[in-house]
C-alpha positions as a Markdown table, in Angstrom:
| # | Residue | x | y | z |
|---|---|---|---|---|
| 1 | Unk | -2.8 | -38.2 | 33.6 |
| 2 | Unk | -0.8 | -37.0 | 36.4 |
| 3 | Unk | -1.3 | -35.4 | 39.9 |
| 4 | Unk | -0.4 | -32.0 | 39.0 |
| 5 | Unk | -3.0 | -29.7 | 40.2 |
| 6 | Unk | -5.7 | -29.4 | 37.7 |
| 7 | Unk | -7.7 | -26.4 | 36.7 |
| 8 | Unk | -11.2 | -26.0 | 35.4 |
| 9 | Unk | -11.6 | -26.3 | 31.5 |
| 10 | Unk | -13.1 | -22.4 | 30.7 |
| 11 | Unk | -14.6 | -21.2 | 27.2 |
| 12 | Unk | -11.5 | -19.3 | 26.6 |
| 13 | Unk | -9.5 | -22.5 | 26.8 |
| 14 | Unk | -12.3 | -24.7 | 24.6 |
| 15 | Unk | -11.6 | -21.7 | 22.1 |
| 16 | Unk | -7.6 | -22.0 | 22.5 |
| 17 | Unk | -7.8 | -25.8 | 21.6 |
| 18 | Unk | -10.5 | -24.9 | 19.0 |
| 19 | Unk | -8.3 | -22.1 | 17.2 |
| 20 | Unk | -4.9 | -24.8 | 17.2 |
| 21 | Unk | -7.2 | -27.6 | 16.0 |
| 22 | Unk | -8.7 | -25.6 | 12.9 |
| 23 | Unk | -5.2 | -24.7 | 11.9 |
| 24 | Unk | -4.0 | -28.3 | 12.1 |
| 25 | Unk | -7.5 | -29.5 | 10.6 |
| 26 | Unk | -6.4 | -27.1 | 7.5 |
| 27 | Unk | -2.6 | -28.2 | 7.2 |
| 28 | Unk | -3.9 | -31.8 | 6.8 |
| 29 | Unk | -6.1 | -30.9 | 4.4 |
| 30 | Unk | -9.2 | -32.3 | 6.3 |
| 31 | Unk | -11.2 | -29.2 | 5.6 |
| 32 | Unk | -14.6 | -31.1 | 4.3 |
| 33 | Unk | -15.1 | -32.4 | 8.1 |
| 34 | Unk | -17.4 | -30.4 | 9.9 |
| 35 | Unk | -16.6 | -30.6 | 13.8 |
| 36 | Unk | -18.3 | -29.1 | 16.6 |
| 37 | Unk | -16.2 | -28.6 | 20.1 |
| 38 | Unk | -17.2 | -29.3 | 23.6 |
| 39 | Unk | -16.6 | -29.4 | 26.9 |
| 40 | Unk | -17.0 | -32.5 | 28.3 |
| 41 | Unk | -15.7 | -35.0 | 31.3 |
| 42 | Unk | -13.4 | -37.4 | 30.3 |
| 43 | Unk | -12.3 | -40.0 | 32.7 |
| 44 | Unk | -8.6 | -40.7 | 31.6 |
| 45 | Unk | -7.5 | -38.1 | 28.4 |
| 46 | Unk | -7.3 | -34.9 | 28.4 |
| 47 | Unk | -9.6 | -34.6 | 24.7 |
| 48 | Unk | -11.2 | -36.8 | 22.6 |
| 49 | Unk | -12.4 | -36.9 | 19.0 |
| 50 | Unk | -15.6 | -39.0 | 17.7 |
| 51 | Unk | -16.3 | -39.6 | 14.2 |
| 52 | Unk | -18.9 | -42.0 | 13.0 |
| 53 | Unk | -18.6 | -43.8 | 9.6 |
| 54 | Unk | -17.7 | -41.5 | 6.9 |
| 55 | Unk | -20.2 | -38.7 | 7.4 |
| 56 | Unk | -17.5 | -36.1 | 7.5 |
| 57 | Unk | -19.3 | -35.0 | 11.5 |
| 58 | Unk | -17.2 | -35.0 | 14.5 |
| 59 | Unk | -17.1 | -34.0 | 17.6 |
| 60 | Unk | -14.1 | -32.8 | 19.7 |
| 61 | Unk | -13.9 | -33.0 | 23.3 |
| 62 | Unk | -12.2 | -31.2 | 25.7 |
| 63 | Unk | -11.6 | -32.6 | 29.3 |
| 64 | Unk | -13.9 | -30.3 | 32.0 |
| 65 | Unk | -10.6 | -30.1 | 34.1 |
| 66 | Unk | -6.6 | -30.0 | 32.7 |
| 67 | Unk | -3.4 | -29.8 | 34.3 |
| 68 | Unk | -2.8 | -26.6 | 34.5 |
| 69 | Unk | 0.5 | -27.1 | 32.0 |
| 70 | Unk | -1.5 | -28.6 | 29.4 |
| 71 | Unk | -0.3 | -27.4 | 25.9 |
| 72 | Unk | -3.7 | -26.9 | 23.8 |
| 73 | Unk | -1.8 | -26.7 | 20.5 |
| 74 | Unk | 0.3 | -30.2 | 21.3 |
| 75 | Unk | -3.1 | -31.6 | 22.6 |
| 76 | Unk | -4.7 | -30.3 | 19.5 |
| 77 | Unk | -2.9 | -31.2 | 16.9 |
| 78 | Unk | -3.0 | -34.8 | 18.7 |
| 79 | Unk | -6.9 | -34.8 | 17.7 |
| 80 | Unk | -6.5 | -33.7 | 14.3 |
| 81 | Unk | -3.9 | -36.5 | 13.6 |
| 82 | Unk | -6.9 | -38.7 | 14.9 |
| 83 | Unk | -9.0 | -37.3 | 12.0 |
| 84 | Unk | -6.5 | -37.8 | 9.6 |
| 85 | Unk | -6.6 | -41.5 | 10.3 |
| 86 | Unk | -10.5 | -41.5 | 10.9 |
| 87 | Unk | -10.6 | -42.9 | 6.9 |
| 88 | Unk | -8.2 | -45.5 | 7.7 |
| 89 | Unk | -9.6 | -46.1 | 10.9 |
| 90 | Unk | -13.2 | -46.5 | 9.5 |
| 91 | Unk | -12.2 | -49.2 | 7.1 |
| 92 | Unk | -9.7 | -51.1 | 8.9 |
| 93 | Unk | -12.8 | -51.7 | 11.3 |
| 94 | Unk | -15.6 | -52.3 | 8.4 |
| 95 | Unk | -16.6 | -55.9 | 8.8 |
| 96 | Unk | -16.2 | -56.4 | 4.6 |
| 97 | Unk | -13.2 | -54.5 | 3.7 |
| 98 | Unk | -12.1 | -54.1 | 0.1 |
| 99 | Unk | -8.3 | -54.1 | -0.2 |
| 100 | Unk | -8.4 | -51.7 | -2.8 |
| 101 | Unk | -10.3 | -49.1 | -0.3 |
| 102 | Unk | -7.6 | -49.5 | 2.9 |
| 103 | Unk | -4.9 | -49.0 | 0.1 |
| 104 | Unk | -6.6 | -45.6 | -0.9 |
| 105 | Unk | -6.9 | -44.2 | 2.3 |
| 106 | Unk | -3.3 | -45.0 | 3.1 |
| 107 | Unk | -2.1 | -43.5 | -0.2 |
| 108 | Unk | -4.5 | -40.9 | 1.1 |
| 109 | Unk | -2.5 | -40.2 | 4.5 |
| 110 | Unk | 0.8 | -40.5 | 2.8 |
| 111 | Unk | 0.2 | -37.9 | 0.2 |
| 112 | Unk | -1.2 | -35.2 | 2.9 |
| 113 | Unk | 2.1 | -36.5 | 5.4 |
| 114 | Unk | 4.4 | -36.1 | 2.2 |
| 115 | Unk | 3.0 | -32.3 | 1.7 |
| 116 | Unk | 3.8 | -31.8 | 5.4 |
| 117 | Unk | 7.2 | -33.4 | 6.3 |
């Protein structure tokens, strides 16, 4: 992050970011994940999103403090792209991995990019 001056992280900005990732969560089609949004500290980025396994739960974070030029909807959209990829991501990671399964979910992340580009 950079050393332009910061400002605290309010609700109205948690429900900015929450508002632009909903409608990027929809245009990728992820709409079966349930994801809850917080306000939390984070030490280098400026939001994170956590996903464990393939529960369809995650949690997005928002950094307590921002520079005051952050674009929500850029930083936003950033995290939904993660959960688009948390499929892939998930198996790439699984200890045994069937090659048919990592070939799914990227078929599954082309088709959703294909509808978008």
């Amino acid at each position: 992050m950079t050393d332009e001056k910061r400002v605290k992280t309010t609700s109205a900005h948690l429900e900015r970011f929450k508002r632009e990732f909903i409608k990027y969560q929809k245009l990728l089609g992820l709409t079966g994940w349930d994801v809850n949004f917080t306000i939390k500290e984070l030490p280098i980025s400026l939001a994170q999103i956590h996903y464990v396994g393939l529960d369809c739960m995650a949690e997005a974070f928002l950094n307590s403090s921002l520079p005051s030029r952050t674009s929500l909807r850029k930083t936003a959209k950033h995290e939904a792209i993660h959960l688009l990829l948390a499929r892939y991501d998930y198996l790439a990671s699984a200890r045994y991995i069937n090659a048919d399964e990592l070939s799914q979910a990227n078929e599954e992340i082309v088709v959703k990019l294909t509808e978008l580009i």
